[in-house]
C-alpha positions as CSV (number, residue, x, y, z in Angstrom):
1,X,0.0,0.0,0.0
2,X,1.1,3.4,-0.8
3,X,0.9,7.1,-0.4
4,X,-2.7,6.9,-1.9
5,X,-3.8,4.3,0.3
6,X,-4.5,6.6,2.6
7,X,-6.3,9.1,0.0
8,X,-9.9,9.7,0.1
9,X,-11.1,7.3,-2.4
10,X,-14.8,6.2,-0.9
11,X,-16.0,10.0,0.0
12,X,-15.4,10.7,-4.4
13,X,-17.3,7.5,-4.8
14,X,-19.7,7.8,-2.5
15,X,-21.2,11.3,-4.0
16,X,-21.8,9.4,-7.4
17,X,-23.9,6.9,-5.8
18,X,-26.2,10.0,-4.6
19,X,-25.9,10.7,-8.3
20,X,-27.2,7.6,-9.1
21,X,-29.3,6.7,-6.2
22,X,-31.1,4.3,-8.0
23,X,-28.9,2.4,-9.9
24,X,-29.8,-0.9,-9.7
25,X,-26.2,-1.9,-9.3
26,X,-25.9,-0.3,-5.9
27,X,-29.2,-0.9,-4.4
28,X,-29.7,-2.4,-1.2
29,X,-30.0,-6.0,-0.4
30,X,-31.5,-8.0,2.1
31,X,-29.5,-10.1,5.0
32,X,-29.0,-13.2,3.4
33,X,-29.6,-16.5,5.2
34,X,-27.9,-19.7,5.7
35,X,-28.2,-22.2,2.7
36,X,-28.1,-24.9,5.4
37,X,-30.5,-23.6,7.6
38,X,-33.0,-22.7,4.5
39,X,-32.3,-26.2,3.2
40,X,-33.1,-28.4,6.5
41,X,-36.1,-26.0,6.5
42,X,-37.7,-27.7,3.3
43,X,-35.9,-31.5,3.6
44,X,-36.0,-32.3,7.5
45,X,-38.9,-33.2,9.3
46,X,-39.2,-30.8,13.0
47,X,-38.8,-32.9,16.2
48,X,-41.3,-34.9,17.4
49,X,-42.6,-35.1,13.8
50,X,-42.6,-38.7,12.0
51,X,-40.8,-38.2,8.3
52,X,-42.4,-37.2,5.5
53,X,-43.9,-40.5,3.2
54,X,-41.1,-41.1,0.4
55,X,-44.5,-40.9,-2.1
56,X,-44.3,-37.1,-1.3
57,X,-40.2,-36.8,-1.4
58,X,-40.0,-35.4,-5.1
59,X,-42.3,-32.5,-4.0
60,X,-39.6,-31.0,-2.2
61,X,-37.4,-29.7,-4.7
62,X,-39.8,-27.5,-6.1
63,X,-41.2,-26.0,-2.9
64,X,-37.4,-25.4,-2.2
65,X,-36.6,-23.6,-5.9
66,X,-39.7,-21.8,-5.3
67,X,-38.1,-19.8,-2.0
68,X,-34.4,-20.3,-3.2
69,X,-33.3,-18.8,-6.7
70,X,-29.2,-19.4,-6.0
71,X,-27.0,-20.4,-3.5
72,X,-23.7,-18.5,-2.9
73,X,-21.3,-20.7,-1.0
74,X,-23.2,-21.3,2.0
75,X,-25.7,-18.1,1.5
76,X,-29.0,-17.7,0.1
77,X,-30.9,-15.8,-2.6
78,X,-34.4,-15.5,-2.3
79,X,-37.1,-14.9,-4.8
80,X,-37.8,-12.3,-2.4
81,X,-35.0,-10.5,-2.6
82,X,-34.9,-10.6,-6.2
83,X,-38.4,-9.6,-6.8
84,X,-37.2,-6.4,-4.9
85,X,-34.3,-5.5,-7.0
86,X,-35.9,-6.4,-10.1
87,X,-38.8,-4.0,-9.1
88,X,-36.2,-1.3,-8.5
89,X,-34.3,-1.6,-11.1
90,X,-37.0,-1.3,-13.4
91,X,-37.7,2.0,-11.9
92,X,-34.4,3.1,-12.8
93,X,-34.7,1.8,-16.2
94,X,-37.8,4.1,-16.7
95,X,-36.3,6.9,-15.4
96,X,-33.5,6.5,-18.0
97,X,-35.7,6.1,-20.7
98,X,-35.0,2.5,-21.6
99,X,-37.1,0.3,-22.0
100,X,-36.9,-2.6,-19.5
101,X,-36.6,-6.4,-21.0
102,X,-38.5,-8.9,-20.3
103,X,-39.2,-10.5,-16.6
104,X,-37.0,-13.6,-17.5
105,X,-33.8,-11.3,-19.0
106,X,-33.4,-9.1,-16.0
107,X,-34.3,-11.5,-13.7
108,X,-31.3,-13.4,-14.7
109,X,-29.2,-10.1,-14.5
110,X,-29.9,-8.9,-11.5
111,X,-29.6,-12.1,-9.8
112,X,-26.0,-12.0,-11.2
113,X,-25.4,-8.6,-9.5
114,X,-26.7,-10.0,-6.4
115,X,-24.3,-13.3,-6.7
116,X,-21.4,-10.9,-7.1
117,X,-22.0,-8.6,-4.2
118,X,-22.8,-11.7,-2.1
119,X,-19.0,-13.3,-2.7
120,X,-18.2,-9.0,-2.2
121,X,-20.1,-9.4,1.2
122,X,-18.5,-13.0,2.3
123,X,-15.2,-12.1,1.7
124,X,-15.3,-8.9,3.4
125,X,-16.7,-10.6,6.4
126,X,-13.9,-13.2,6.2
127,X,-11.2,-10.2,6.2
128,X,-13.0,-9.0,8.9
129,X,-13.4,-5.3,7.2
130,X,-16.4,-3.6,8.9
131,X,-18.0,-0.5,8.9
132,X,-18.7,1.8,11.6
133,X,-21.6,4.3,12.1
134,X,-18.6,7.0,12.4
135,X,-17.8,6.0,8.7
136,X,-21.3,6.1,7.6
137,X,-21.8,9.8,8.8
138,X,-18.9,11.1,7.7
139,X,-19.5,9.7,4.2
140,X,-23.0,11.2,4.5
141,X,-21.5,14.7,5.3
142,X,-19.0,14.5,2.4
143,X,-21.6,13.8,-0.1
144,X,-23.7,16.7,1.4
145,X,-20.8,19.0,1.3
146,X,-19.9,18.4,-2.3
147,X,-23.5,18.8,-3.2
148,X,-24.1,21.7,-1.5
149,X,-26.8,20.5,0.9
150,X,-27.5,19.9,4.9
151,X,-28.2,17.1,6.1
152,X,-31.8,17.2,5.9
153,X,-32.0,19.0,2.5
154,X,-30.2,15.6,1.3
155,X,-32.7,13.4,2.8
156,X,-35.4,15.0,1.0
157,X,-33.6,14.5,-2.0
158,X,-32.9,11.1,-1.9
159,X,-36.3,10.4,-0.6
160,X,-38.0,12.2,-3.3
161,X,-36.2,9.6,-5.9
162,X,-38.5,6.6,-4.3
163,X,-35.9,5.3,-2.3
164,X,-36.2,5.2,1.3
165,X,-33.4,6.5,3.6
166,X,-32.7,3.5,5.4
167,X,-32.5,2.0,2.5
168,X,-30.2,4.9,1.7
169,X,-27.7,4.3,4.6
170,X,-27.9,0.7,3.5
171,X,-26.3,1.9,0.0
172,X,-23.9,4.1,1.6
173,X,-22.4,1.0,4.2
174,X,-22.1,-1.4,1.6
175,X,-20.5,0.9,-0.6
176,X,-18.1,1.8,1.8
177,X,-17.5,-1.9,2.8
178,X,-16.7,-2.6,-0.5
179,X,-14.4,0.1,-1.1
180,X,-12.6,-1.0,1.9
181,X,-12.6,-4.4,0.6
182,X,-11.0,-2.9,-2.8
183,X,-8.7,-0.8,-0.8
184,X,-7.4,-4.3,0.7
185,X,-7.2,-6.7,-1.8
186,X,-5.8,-4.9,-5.4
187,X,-4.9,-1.5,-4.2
188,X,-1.8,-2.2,-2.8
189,X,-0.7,-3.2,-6.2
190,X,-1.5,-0.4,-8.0
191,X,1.9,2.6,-9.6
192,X,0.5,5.0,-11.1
193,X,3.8,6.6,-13.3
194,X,4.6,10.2,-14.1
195,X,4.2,9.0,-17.8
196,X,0.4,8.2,-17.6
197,X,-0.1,11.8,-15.9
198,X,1.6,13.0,-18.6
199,X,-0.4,11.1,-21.1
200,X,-3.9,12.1,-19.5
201,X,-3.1,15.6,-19.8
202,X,-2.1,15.7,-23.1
203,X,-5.2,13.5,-24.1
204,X,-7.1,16.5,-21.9
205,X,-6.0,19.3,-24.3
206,X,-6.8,17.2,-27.0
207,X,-10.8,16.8,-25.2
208,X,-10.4,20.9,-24.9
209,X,-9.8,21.6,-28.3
210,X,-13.3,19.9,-29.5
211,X,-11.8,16.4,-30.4
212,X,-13.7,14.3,-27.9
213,X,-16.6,16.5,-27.2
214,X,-19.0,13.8,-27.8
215,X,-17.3,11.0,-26.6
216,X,-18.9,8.3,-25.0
217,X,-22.3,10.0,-25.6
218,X,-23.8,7.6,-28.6
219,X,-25.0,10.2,-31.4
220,X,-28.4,10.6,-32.8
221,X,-27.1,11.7,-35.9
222,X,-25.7,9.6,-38.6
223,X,-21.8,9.3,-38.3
224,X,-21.4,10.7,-41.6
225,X,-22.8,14.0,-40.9
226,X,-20.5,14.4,-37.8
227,X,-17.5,17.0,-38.5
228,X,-14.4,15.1,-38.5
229,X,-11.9,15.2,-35.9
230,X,-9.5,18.6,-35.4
231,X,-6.2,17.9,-36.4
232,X,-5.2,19.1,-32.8
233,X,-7.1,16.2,-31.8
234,X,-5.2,13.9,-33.9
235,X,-2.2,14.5,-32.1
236,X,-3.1,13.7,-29.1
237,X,-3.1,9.6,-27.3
238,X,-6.4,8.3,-29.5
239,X,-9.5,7.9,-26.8
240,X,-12.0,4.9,-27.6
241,X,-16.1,5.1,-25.7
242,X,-17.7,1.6,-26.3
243,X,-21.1,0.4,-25.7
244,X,-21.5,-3.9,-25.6
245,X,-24.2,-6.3,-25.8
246,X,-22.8,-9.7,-24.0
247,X,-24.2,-12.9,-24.5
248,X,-22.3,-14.9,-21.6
249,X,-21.3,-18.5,-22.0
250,X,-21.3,-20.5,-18.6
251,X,-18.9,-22.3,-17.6
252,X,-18.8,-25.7,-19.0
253,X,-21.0,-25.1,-21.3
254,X,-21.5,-28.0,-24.0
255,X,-20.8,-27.5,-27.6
256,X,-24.6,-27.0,-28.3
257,X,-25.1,-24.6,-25.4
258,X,-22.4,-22.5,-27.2
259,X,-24.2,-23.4,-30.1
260,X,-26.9,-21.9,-29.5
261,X,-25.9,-19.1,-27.3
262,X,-24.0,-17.7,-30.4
263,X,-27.3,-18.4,-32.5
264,X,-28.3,-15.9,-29.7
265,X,-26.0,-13.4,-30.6
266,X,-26.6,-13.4,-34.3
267,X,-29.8,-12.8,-33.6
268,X,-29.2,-9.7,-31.6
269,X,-27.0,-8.4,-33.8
270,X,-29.5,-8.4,-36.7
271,X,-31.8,-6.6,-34.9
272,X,-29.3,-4.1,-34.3
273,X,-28.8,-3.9,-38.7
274,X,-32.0,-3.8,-39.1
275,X,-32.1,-0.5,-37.4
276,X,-33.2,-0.9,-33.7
277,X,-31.9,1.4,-30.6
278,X,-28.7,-0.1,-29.2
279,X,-29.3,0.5,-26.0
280,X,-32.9,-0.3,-25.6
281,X,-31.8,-4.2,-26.8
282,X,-28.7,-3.9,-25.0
283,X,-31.0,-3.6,-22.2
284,X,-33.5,-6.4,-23.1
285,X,-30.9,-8.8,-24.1
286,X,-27.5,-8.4,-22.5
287,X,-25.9,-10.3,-19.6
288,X,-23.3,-7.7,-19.0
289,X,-23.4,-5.9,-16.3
290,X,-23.6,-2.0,-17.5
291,X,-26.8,-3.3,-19.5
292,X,-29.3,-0.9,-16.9
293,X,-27.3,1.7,-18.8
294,X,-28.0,0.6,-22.6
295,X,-24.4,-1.4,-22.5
296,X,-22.6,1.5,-22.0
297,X,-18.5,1.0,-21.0
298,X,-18.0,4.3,-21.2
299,X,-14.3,5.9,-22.9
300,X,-11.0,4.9,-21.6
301,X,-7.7,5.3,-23.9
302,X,-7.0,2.5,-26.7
303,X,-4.5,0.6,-24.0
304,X,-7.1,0.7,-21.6
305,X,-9.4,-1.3,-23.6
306,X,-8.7,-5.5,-24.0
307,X,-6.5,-6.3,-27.6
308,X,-9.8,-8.5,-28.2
309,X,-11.8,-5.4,-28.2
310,X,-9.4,-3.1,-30.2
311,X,-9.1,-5.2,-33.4
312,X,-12.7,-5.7,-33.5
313,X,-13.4,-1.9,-34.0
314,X,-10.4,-0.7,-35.6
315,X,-11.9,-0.1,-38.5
316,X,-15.0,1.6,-37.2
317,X,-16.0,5.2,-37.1
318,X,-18.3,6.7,-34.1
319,X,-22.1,5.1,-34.2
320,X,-20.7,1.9,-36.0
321,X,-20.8,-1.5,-34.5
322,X,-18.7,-4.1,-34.6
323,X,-19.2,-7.8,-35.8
324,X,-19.7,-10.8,-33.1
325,X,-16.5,-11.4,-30.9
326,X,-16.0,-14.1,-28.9
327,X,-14.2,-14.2,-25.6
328,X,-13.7,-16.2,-22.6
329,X,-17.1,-14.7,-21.2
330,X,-19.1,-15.8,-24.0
331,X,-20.0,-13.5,-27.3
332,X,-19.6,-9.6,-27.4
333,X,-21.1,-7.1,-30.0
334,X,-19.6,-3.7,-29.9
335,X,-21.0,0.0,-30.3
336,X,-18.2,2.8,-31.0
337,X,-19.3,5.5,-29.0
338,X,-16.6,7.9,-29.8
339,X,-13.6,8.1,-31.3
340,X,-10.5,10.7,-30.5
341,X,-6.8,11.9,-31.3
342,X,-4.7,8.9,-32.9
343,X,-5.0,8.4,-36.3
344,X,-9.1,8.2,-37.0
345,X,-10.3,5.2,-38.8
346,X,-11.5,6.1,-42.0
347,X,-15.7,7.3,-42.4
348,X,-17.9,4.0,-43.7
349,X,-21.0,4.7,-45.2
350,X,-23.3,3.4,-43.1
351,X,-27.3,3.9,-42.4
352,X,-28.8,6.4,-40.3
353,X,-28.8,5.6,-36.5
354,X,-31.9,5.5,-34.6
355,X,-31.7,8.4,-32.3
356,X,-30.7,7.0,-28.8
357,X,-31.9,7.3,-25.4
358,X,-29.8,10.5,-23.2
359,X,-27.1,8.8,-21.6
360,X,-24.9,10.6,-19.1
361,X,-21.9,12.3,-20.3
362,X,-18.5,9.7,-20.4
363,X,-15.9,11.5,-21.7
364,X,-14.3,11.3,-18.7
365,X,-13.7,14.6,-16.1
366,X,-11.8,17.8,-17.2
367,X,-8.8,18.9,-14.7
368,X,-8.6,22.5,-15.0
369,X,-5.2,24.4,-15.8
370,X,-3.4,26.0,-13.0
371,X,-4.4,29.7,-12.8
372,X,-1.8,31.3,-10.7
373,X,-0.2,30.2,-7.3
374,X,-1.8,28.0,-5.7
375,X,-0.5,28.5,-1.6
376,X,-1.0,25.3,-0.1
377,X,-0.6,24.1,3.6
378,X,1.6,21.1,3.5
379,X,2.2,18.5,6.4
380,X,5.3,16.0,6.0
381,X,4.1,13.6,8.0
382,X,5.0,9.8,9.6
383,X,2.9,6.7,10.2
384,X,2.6,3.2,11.5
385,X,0.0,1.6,10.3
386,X,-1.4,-2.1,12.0
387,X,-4.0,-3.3,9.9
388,X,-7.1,-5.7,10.8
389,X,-7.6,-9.0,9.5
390,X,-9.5,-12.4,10.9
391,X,-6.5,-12.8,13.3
392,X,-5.9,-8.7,14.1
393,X,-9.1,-7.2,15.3
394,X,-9.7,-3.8,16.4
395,X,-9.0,-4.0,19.7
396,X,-5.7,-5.9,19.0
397,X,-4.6,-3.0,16.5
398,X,-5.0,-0.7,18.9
399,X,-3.6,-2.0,22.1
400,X,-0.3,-2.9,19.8
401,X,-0.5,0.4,19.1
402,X,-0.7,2.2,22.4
403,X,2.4,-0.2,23.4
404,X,4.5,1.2,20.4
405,X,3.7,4.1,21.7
406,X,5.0,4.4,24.6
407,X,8.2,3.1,23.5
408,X,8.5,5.9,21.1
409,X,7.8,8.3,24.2
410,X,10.3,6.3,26.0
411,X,13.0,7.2,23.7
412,X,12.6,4.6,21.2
413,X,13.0,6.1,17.3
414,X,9.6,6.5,15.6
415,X,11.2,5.2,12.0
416,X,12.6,2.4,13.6
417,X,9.0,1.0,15.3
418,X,7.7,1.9,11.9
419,X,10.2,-0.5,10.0
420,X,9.7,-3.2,12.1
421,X,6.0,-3.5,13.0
422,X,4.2,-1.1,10.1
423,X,2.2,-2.7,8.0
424,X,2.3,-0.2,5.5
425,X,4.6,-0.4,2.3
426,X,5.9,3.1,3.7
427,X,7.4,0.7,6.6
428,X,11.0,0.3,4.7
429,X,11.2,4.7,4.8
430,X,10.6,4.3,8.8
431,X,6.3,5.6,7.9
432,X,7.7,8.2,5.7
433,X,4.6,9.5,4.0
434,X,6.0,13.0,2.2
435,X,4.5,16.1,2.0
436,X,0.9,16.2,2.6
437,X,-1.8,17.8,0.9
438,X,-5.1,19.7,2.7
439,X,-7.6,16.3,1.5
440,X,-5.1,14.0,0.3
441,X,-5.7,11.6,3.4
442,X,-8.7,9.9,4.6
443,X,-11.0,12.5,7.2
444,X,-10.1,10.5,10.6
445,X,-6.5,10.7,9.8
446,X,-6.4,14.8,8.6
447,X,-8.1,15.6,11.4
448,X,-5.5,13.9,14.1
449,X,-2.2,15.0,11.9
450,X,-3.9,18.9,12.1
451,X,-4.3,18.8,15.7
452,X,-0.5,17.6,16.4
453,X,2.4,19.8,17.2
454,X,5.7,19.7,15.0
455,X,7.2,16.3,16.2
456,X,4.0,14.8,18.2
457,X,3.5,11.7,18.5
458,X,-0.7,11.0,18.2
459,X,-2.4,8.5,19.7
460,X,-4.4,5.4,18.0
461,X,-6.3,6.5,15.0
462,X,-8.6,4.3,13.0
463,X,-9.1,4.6,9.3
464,X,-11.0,2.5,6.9
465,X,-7.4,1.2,6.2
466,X,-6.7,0.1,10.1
467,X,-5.2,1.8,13.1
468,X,-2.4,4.7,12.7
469,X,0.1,6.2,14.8
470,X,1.1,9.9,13.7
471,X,4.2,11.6,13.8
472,X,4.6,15.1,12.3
473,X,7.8,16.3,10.6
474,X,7.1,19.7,9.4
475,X,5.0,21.9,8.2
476,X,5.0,24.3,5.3
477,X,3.5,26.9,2.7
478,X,4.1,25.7,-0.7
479,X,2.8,27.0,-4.3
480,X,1.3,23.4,-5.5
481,X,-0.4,24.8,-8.6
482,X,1.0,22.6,-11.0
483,X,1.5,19.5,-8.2
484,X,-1.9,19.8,-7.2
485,X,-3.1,19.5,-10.9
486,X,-1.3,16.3,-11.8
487,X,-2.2,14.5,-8.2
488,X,-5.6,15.0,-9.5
489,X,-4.9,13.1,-12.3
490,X,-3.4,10.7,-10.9
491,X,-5.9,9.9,-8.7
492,X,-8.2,9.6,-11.5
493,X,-6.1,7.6,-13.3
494,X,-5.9,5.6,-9.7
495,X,-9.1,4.9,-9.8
496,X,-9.6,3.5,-13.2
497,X,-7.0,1.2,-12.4
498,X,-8.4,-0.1,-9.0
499,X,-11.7,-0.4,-11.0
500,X,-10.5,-2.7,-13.4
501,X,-8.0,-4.4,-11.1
502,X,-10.9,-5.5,-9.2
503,X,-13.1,-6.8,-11.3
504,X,-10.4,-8.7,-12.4
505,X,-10.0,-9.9,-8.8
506,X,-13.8,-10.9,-8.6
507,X,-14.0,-12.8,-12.1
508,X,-11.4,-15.1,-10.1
509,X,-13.5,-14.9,-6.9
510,X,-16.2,-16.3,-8.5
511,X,-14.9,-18.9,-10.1
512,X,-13.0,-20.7,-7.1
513,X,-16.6,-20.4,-5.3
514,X,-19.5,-22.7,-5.1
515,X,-22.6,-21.0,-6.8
516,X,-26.1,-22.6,-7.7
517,X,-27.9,-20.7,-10.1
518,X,-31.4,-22.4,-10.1
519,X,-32.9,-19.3,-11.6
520,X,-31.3,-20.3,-14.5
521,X,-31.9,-24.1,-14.3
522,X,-35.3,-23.4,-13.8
523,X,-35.8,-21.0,-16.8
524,X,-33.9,-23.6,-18.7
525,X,-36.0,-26.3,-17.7
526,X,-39.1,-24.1,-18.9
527,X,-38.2,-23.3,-22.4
C-alpha cells in the first residue's frame, strides 16, 4: 500500500452513488440467510414429527426452488429479494428512458449482481473489514458537502427519488465496505507513473480543443454527418467510448449450449442492422453488467481497452458497430461511441442511427489548468500503520498500538518502530509518507495529523485502512499549482486502475466459489 492508500477514495465515490441513487447496481439488499438452515427447512422433518412418506419426497425440490433462486457458497438468494431489485431496477430503467426487458432477461441479470455482491459481502466478512456508524456519517456529510446541501436537504432528495433513507444508509455502508474491501485486496498493487499523468493531460487538451466533445455519448445523428476530428485532436493519445451487448457462456457449457448461445448473438445483432436502438436491446438482451445503462462502458484510452476489443473496431468510425466477438465470457457485439486523437479510422457509409436514449456524459472529467499560485498548507508527516484481519481485530490493533507508543515516548525512534511493525509499504522509509496535501488523506486521519504539534507523537487513530500512529515532521507553505493538478490526475487515473484491477479480482473470486444458479436451471428447464 502506498501514499494513496490513505487518499480519500470512498467519500469521491460515494457522491456518485447519490448521483445515481437508484442504480440498480448499488441498491440495497437484504440479509442473506444460511443455505443450510434454508435447506433443513424444506428437507428435514421438526422434532417430534414422524418423516415425511417417500411418495411425497419429489415435492420438495420444487417448494425449495420456489423460496431459493441461488446459493452462494453457503448463503442464500431469495425470490424475495430478487423480486425487490428487479422492481427497483425497473424504476431506474424508466427513469432513463430504456425500456426494461422482459421479466426472465433481468431477472437473470440482477440475480447476477446479487451473486457478485454476495462473494463481495462474504469475503469482506472473512477479512474481517467492517464498517462503523462514524464511517457512515462522515461519508453522508461528504456527499452533502460536495452537493451543496445539509443534512436534511439531502434526505429529502434522496427520498423524493423513491428510495427510502434506510435504505439509503444501507447503500452508503455497503459501498463503503466494498471500497474497503477494494482498498485491501488490489490496491496495494497499484503505480500510477509520471508518464500516464503526462499522457492524461495531453489527451485533456486534445478533449479541450473539440476532439472528444462527444465521446462516450452515442450520437443521434448519422456518423457521416458528424465533422471530422481537429487535427489538434489527432495528435493527441487516440480515446475509444464503447457500448457492448454480451451474451455470456457459462462455464462448461457443451458444444450446443455454445451453439446456441451464439445463434443468440446473431440474432441480436440483426436486430441491431435492421435498425433498432442499441441500447434499448442492450437492455432487453444483454448479460453484461452496465446493460441498466444501454451497454454502455464508457471511454477509456486504446491501452485501456482489451486487444480482443481493439481489433474488433479498428476499422470503425463513431455510431458503427462491430461484428460478433467471442471471448472467454461468452460473445460480445460492440457499439463505437466515440472516437478521438490517434489516427481516425477512415468514415464508412453506413445507415442512419436510430436516435438514442440521453445517456450521461462519459468523456471522462476535465482537470482545470493552474491559474496562478496555488499557496497550499503542506504536512510532512510519519505513520505506523497495523492493519485488521480475521487474526488482528480492532482491539488488537489498537492495544499494539498504544504499546508502540509508549516506546517511542520512552526514547525509542519512531522510524525504527515503523520498520519493524508497520504494516504499511511506507514501513522500509521508517512511515515516511511526504508532504501532505489539505484532503489527500482519509478524514479520521487529517483531522489527528492537524491537531499535532511539530514532532507529536498522536495517539491510535482508526481509518477504513486500520489503526495509525502519527508523527509530524514539518509543516510548510508551498505554491502546489501545478503538483496539485497532476495529483488529481493521478488519482483519477488511480481509480480506473483499481476499477479494473478489481473486477479482475472478482471474475477469479467467483470462479474458485460454489454457486447454484437455479434461476437459470429453472428457466432452462421451462423453455
Amino acid at each position: 500500500m502506498d501514499r494513496l492508500s490513505v487518499l480519500t477514495k470512498w467519500s469521491v465515490s460515494l457522491v456518485v452513488v447519490f448521483a445515481a441513487t437508484l442504480s440498480a447496481n448499488v441498491l440495497a439488499q437484504s440479509n442473506p440467510s444460511s443455505a443450510q438452515s434454508a435447506n433443513q427447512k424444506t428437507t428435514k422433518p421438526a422434532s417430534g414429527q414422524k418423516a415425511t412418506p417417500a411418495a411425497k419426497a419429489p415435492v420438495q425440490p420444487e417448494q425449495e426452488a420456489d423460496l431459493i433462486v441461488a446459493v452462494v457458497n453457503k448463503d442464500v438468494i431469495t425470490q424475495r429479494e430478487l423480486d425487490k431489485r428487479v422492481t427497483q431496477a425497473k424504476a431506474e430503467m424508466r427513469l432513463q428512458k430504456v425500456t426494461p426487458p422482459p421479466d426472465s432477461v433481468i431477472q437473470q441479470q440482477i440475480l447476477d449482481r446479487m451473486i457478485i455482491e454476495r462473494l463481495e459481502l462474504q469475503e469482506a466478512a472473512r477479512q474481517n473489514i467492517t464498517v462503523t456508524d462514524e464511517m457512515v456519517k462522515m461519508a453522508l456529510d461528504s456527499i452533502a458537502n460536495r452537493n451543496k446541501m445539509k443534512m436534511d436537504q439531502l434526505r429529502k432528495q434522496v427520498e423524493s427519488s423513491g428510495v427510502t433513507w434506510k435504505d439509503y444508509l444501507e447503500i452508503i455502508r455497503r459501498e463503503i465496505l466494498m471500497d474497503r474491501l477494494r482498498q485491501r485486496v488490489v490496491d496495494s498493487t497499484i503505480l500510477i507513473t509520471d508518464a500516464e499523468v503526462d499522457a492524461f493531460l495531453k489527451e485533456q487538451k486534445a478533449r479541450q480543443s473539440g476532439g472528444i466533445a462527444a465521446l462516450g455519448r452515442p450520437s443521434a445523428q448519422p456518423a457521416q454527418e458528424q465533422a471530422a476530428p481537429s487535427a489538434q485532436a489527432a495528435s493527441g493519445p487516440e480515446i475509444l467510448g464503447l457500448a457492448q451487448i454480451l451474451v455470456r457462456v457459462p462455464e462448461g457449457a457443451s458444444k450446443d449450449q455454445v451453439d446456441e448461445l451464439r445463434k443468440r448473438a446473431q440474432s441480436i445483432l440483426a436486430r441491431i442492422k435492421k435498425g433498432e436502438s442499441f441500447p434499448d436491446v442492450a437492455a432487453a438482451m444483454s448479460d453484461g453488467a452496465e446493460s441498466n445503462r444501454g451497454g454502455d462502458m464508457g471511454a477509456r484510452p486504446l491501452d485501456g481497452w482489451p486487444e480482443l476489443f481493439t481489433k474488433a473496431v479498428a476499422g470503425l468510425g463513431q455510431g458503427q458497430v462491430s461484428n460478433i466477438i467471442q471471448s472467454g465470457n461468452g460473445f460480445h457485439i460492440l457499439l463505437v461511441t466515440g472516437r478521438a486523437g490517434g489516427a481516425q479510422p477512415a468514415r464508412q457509409a453506413q445507415r442512419p442511427q436510430q436516435a438514442q436514449a440521453p445517456q450521461p456524459p462519459q468523456g471522462g472529467p476535465v482537470i482545470a489548468e493552474p491559474k496562478g499560485p496555488m499557496m497550499v498548507n503542506q504536512t510532512k508527516v510519519r505513520h505506523i500503520l497495523i492493519k485488521t484481519s480475521t487474526v488482528m481485530s480492532d482491539e488488537s490493533a489498537r492495544q499494539r498500538l498504544d504499546v508502540i507508543r509508549q516506546r517511542i515516548l520512552n526514547g525509542e525512534s519512531f522510524q525504527d518502530m515503523a520498520r519493524r511493525f508497520s504494516n504499511d509499504s511506507s514501513a522500509p522509509q521508517g512511515g515516511e509518507l511526504g508532504w501532505i496535501n489539505p484532503g489527500e488523506t482519509v478524514p479520521p486521519f487529517e483531522k489527528a495529523m492537524n491537531a499535532l504539534q511539530v514532532g507529536e507523537v498522536s495517539q491510535p487513530v482508526q481509518s477504513p485502512f486500520g489503526w495509525h500512529l502519527i508523527q509530524v515532521e514539518e509543516r510548510r507553505s508551498q505554491d502546489m499549482a501545478e503538483q496539485f493538478q497532476r495529483n488529481q490526475v493521478r488519482q483519477i487515473l488511480f481509480e480506473r486502475r483499481s476499477r479494473d484491477a478489481f473486477d479482475n479480482w472478482l471474475q477469479s473470486l467467483r470462479s474458485s466459489s460454489y454457486i447454484d444458479n437455479r434461476l437459470e436451471k429453472r428457466q432452462r428447464q421451462a423453455q
